[in-house]
C-alpha positions in Angstrom: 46.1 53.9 31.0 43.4 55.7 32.4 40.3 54.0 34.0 37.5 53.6 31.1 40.5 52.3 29.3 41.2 49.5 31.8 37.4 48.5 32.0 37.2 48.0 28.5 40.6 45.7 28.6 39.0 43.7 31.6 35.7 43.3 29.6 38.0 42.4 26.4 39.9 39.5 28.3 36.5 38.4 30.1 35.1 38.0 26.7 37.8 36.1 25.3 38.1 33.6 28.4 34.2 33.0 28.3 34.2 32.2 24.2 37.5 30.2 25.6 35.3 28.1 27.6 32.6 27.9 25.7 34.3 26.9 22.6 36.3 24.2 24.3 32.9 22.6 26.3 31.9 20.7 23.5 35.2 19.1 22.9 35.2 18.0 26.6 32.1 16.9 26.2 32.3 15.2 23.4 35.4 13.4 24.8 33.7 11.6 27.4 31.7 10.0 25.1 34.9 9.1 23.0 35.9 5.7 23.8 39.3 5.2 21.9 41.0 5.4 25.0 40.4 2.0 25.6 43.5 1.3 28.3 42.7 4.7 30.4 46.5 6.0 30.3 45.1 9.5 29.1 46.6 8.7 25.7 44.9 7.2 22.8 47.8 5.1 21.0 49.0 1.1 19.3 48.2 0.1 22.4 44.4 1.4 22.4 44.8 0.2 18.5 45.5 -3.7 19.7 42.9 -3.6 21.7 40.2 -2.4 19.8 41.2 -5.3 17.2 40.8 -8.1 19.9 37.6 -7.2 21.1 35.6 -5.7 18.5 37.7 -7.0 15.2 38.8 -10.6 16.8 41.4 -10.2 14.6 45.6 -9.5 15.1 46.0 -5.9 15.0 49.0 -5.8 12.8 47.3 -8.4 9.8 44.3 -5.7 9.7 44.3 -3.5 6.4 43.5 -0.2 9.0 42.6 2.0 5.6 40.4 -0.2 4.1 39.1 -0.2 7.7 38.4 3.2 8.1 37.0 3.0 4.6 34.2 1.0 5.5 33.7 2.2 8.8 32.6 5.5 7.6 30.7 4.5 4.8 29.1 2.1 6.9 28.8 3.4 10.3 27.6 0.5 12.2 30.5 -1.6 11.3 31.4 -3.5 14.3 29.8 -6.3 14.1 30.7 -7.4 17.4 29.3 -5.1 19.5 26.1 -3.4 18.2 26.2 -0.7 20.2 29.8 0.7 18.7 29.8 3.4 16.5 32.4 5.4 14.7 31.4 8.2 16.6 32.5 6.7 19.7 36.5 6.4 18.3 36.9 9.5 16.7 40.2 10.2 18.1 40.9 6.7 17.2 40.2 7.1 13.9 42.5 10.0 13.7 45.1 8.0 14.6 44.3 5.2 12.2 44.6 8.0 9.3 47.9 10.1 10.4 50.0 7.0 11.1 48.6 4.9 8.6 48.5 8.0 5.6 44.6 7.1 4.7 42.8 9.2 2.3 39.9 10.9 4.1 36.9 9.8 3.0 34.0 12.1 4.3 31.5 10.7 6.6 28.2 8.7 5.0 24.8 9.6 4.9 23.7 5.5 3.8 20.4 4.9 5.7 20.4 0.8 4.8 21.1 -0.7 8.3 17.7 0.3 9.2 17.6 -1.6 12.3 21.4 -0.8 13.8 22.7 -4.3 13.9 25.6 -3.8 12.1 24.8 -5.6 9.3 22.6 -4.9 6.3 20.7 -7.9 5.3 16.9 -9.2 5.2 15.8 -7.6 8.3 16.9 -3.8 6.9 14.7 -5.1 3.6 12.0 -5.6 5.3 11.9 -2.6 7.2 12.9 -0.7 3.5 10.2 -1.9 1.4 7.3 -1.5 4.3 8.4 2.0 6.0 9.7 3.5 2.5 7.6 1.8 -0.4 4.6 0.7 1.9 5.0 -2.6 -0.1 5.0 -6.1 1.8 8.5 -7.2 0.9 7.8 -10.4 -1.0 5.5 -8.9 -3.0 8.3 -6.3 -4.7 9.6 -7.2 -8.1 13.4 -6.4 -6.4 15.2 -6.6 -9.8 12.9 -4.3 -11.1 13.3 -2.0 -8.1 16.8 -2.2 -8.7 17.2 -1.4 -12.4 14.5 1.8 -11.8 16.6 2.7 -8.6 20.0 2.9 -10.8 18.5 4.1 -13.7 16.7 7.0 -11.1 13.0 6.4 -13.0 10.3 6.1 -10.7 9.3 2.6 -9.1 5.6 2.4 -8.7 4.7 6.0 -9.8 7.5 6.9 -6.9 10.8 9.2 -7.4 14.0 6.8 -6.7 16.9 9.4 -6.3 16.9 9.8 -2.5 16.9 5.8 -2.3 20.4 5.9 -4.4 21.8 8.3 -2.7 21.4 7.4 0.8 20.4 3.5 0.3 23.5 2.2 -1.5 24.6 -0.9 0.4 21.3 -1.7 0.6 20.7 -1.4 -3.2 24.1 -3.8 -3.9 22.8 -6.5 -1.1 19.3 -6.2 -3.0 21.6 -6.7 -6.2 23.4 -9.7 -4.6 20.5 -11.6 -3.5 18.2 -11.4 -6.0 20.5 -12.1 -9.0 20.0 -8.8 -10.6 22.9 -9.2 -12.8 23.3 -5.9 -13.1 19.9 -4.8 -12.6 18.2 -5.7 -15.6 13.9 -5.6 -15.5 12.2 -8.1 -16.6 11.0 -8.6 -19.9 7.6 -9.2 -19.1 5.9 -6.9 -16.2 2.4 -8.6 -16.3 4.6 -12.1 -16.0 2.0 -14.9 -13.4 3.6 -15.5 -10.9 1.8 -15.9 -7.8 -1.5 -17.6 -7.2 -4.8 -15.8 -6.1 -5.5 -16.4 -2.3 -8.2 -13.5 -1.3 -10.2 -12.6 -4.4 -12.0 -9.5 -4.0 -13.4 -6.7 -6.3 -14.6 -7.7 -10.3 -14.8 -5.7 -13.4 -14.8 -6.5 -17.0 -12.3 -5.1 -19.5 -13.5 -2.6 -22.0 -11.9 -3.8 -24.7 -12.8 -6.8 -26.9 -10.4 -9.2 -24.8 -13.0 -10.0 -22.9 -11.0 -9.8 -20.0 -12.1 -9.5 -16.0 -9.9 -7.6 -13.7 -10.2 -8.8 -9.8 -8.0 -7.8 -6.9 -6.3 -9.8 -4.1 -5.8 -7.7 -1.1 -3.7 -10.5 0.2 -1.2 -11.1 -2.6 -1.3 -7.8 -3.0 -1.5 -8.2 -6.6 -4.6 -7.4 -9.8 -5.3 -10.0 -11.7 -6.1 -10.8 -15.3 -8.6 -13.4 -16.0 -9.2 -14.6 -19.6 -12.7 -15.1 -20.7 -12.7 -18.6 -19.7 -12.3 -17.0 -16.1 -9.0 -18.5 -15.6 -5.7 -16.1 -13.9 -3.0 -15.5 -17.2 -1.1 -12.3 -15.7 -0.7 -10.4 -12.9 0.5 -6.2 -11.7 2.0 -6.8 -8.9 3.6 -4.6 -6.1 0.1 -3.4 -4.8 -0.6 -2.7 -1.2 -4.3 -4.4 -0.2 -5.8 -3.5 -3.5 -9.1 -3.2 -3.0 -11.7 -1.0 -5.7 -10.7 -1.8 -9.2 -12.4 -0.6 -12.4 -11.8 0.9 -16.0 -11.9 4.2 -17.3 -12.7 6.0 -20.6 -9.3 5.3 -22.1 -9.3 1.5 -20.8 -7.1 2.0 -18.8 -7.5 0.1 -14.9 -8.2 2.1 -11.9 -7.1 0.3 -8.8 -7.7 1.3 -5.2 -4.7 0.9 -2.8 -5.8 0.5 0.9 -2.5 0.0 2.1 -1.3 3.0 0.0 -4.3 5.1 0.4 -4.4 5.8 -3.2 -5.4 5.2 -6.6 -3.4 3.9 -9.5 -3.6 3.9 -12.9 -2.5 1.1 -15.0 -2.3 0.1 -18.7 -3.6 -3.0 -19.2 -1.4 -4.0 -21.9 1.9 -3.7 -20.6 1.2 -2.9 -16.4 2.9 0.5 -16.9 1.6 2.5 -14.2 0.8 5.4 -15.5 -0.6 7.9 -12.6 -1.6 8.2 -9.3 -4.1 10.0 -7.5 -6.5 10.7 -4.4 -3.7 10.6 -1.9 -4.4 12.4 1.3 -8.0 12.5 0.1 -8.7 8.8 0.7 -8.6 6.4 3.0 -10.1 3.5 2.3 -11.2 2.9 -1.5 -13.6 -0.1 -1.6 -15.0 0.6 -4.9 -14.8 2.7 -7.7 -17.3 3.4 -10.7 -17.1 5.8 -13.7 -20.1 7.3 -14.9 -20.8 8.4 -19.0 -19.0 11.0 -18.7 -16.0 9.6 -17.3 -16.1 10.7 -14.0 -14.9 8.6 -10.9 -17.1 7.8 -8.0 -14.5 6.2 -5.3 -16.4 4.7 -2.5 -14.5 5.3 0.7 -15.7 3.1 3.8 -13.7 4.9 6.2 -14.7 8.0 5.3 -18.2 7.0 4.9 -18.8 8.9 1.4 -18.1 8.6 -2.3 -15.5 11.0 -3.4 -15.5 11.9 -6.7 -12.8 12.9 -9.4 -13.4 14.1 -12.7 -11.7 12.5 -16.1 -8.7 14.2 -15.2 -8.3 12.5 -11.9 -8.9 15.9 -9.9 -11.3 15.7 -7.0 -14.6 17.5 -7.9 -17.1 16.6 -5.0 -18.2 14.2 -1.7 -21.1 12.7 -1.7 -22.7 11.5 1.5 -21.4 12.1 5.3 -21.1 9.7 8.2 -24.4 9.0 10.2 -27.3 7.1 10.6 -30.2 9.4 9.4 -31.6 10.0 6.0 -28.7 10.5 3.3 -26.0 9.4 5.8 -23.5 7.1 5.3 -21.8 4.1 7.9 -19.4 2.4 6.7 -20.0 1.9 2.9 -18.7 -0.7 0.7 -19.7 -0.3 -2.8 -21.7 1.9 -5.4 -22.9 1.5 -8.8 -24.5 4.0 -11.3 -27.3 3.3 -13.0 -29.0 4.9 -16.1 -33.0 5.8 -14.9 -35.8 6.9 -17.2 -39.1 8.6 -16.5 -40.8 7.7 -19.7 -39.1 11.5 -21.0 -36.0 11.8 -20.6 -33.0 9.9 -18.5 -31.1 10.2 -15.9 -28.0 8.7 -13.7 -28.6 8.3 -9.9 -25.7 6.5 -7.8 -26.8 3.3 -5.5 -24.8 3.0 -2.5 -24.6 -0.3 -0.2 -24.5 1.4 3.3 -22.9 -1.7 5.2 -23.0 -0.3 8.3 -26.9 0.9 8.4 -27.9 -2.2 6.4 -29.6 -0.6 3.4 -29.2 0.6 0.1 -29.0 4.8 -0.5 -30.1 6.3 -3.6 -28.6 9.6 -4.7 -28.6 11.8 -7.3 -24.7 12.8 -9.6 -25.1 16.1 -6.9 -25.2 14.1 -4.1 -28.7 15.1 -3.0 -30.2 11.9 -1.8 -33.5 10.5 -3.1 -34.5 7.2 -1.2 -33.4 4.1 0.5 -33.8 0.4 -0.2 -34.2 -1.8 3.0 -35.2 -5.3 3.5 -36.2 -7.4 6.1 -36.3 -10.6 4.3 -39.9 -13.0 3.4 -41.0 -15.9 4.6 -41.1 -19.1 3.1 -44.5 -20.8 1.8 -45.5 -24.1 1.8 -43.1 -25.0 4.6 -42.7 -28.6 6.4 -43.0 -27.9 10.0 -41.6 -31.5 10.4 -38.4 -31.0 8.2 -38.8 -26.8 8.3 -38.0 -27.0 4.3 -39.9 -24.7 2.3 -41.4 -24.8 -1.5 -40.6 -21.8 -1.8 -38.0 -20.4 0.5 -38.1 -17.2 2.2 -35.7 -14.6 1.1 -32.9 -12.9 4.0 -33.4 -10.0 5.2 -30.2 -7.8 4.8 -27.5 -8.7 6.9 -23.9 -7.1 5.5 -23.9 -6.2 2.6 -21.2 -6.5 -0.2 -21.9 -4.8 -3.7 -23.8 -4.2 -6.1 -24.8 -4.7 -10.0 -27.1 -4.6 -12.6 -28.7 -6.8 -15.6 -29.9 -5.9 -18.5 -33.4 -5.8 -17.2 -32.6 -2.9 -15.2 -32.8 -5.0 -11.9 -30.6 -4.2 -9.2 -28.5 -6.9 -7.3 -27.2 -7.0 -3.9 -24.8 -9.4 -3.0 -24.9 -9.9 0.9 -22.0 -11.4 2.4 -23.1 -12.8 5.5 -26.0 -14.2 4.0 -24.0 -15.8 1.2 -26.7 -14.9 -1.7 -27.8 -12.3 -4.0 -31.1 -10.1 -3.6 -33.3 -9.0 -6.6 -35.0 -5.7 -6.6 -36.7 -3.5 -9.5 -34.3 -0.1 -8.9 -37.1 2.3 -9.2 -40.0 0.7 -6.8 -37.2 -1.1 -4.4 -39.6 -3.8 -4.8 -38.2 -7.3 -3.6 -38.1 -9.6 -6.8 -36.2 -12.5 -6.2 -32.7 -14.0 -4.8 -30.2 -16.6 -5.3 -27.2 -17.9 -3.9 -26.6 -20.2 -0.9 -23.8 -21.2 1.8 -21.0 -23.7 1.1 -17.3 -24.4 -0.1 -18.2 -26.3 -3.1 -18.7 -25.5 -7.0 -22.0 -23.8 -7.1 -22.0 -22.4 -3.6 -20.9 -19.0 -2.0 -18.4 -18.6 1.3 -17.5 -15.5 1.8 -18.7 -13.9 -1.3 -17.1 -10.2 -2.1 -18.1 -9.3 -5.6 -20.8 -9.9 -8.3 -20.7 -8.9 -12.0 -23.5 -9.5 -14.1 -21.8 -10.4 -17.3 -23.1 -9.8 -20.9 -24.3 -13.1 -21.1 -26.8 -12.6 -18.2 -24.9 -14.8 -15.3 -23.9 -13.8 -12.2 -20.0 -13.6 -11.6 -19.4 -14.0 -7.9 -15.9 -13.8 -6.5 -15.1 -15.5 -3.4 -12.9 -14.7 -0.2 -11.7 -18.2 0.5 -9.3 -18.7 -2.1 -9.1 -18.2 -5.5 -12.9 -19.9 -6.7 -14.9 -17.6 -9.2 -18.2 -19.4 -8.9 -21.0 -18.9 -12.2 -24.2 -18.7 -11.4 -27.5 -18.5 -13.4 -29.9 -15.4 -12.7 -33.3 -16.2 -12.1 
């Protein structure tokens, strides 16, 4: 064998030793991890088999059905209840021997996600963590059943795809199916069933229909209800995340802002069906919402500070506003309504935004160029006691934090201000302070926390309330 000949020999073995070594570091390092050796006699046998029953199965190693065993243990990796930190991963070689001497069928290893927080066990804790981390729904507020059957039946729960939950959420789809009394995952018969009870009541909008319906949202339930004409809750869409904005489109059908989701929803208000979903990644806090005559959606995002708006079709079309303090600009608003304004020759639709942060009310035009501002610093009283310090007629606040607006059929614009606990009067195209109403308490007639008004077609003032579930009445001056 001549020289070049042996070099290329010596490289060949070199090469083979080194994969050699290579291939085989993983193994060793993979054993040291392994701890089915649990006697340290360098072989993993019965005896390493007993013991693993007494301290992690508390159970006699020859009474324990080792297939059905290994069964669960990969389909459930966490399986040993009795020490948390054990996974199958850790007896591999342990395993092995549970399959060759006891002739198991392999069963390949699990990809089930449902013991989300690695105690072993898959119960109301993993829920929990489910339904907030994957559905971004606070659990008691899911309709589990329903959940279920869409889950099974892979249709979409709440406008979202289902397959990946079956596939890799199993056990915790038959402990969801255990608990709740599924019975085999039926839905319910009746989606817009009552069942919880208002406890945060925030936006208000009337149903276009002739139901004569109102819509309002409870961030807190994290539910929309329906309110009858007599102002009393008869149904409910649940399985909302801090609904916020809520309104009606062209169709009827009810647009409702998820702050927890960061969305909006579409609902049918005859049967709750959600129907679509849009505005994800494009808002982050939708307050309010309004539709203009042509359909249009004006969604007033008070993180954001600006309106963004979405044609019929639910596709975004334009911003209007930006963050600041100055002229046009934007801090923090809440609401925005549009009204119909006429020059004596022709009309036109300008947008009214309450600017919390700046304390004032910006005009714009549909194009977003602004026009003007409302402010207010309040009046004074007249004819005032200085012994008592009650007025004849009391002076009007100035703007404080403001809440939302509406109009009447008078054209007047009203601004409900929160802090202040009453409602402002101005003419909407002087700004010209007319009147207010509205004052401070927790009994029927009086505001606390006030969130929304809606001038209804009767010409009162529909206020909703932040302290519980009151809808207070009030006549307009």
């Amino acid at each position: 064998m001549n020289e070049s000949m042996q070099d290329v020999a010596r490289q060949g073995i070199v090469a083979i030793l080194l994969f050699v070594v290579l291939a085989w570091t993983p193994f060793v390092e993979a054993a040291s991890f392994d701890r089915s050796d649990l006697n340290n006699d360098k072989l993993v046998d019965f005896l390493d088999l007993e013991i693993f029953s007494n301290r992690y199965l508390e159970q006699d190693w020859q009474t324990v059905d080792w297939c059905r065993f290994y069964e669960s243990s990969v389909q459930n990796e966490k399986y040993f209840r009795q020490n948390v930190s054990a996974t199958t991963g850790r007896f591999s070689r342990l395993f092995r021997l549970i399959v060759g001497s006891y002739n198991c069928q392999f069963v390949p290893p699990s990809v089930d996600k449902s013991d989300l927080n690695a105690d072993g066990i898959v119960d109301l804790a993993d829920l929990t963590i489910f339904s907030t981390n994957y559905l971004q729904i606070y659990w008691e507020s899911v309709d589990w059943c329903l959940f279920y059957a869409n889950t099974i039946a892979e249709s979409k729960f709440n406008g979202r795809p289902t397959r990946y939950f079956l596939q890799h959420f199993r056990v915790l789809l038959s402990f969801i199916n255990d608990r709740s009394f599924c019975a085999g995952g039926e839905a319910p018969g009746n989606a817009l069933l009552l069942e919880s009870t208002p406890r945060y009541l925030a936006r208000i909008t009337a149903a276009t229909d002739m139901s004569g319906d109102y819509y309002i949202t409870d961030p807190r339930v994290g539910s929309l209800f329906i309110y009858g004409a007599d102002l009393k809750p008869k149904a409910e869409i649940k399985g909302l995340d801090k609904p916020l904005g809520v309104a009606v489109d062209r169709r009827g059908y009810i647009l409702v802002g998820n702050d927890g989701r960061d969305n909006i929803e579409v609902y049918n208000p005859a049967n709750g069906e959600l129907l679509a979903v849009f505005g994800e990644g494009l808002v982050k806090m939708p307050s309010a919402i309004t539709v203009d005559m042509l359909g249009n959606i004006y969604v007033t995002d008070s993180l954001r500070n600006h309106i963004r708006v979405f044609d019929i079709a639910y596709n975004p079309v334009g911003i209007i506003g930006k963050s600041g303090e100055g002229q046009g600009e934007l801090k923090f608003p809440v609401d925005a309504k549009i009204l119909t304004m006429s020059d004596g020759i022709a009309n036109r639709e300008e947008i009214f935004v309450a600017d919390q942060g700046n304390k004032r009310v910006q005009v714009y035009d549909l194009e977003g160029n602004w026009l003007r501002s409302i402010t207010f610093a309040g009046t004074k009283g007249q004819r005032c006691s200085w012994f008592t310090g009650k007025c004849e007629i009391p002076g009007a606040p100035a703007f404080a934090r403001l809440q939302s607006l509406d109009t009447d059929s008078f054209g007047r614009l009203h601004v409900l201000d929160n802090f202040r606990a009453a409602v402002i009067v101005f003419d909407v195209a002087t700004g010209g302070f007319l009147n207010f109403y509205g004052e401070y308490g927790s009994g029927a007639g009086t505001l606390r926390v006030p969130m929304d008004v809606l001038i209804s077609q009767m010409g009162t003032a529909i206020i909703t309330t932040g302290d519980g579930n009151r809808v207070e009445v009030l006549t307009i001056p």
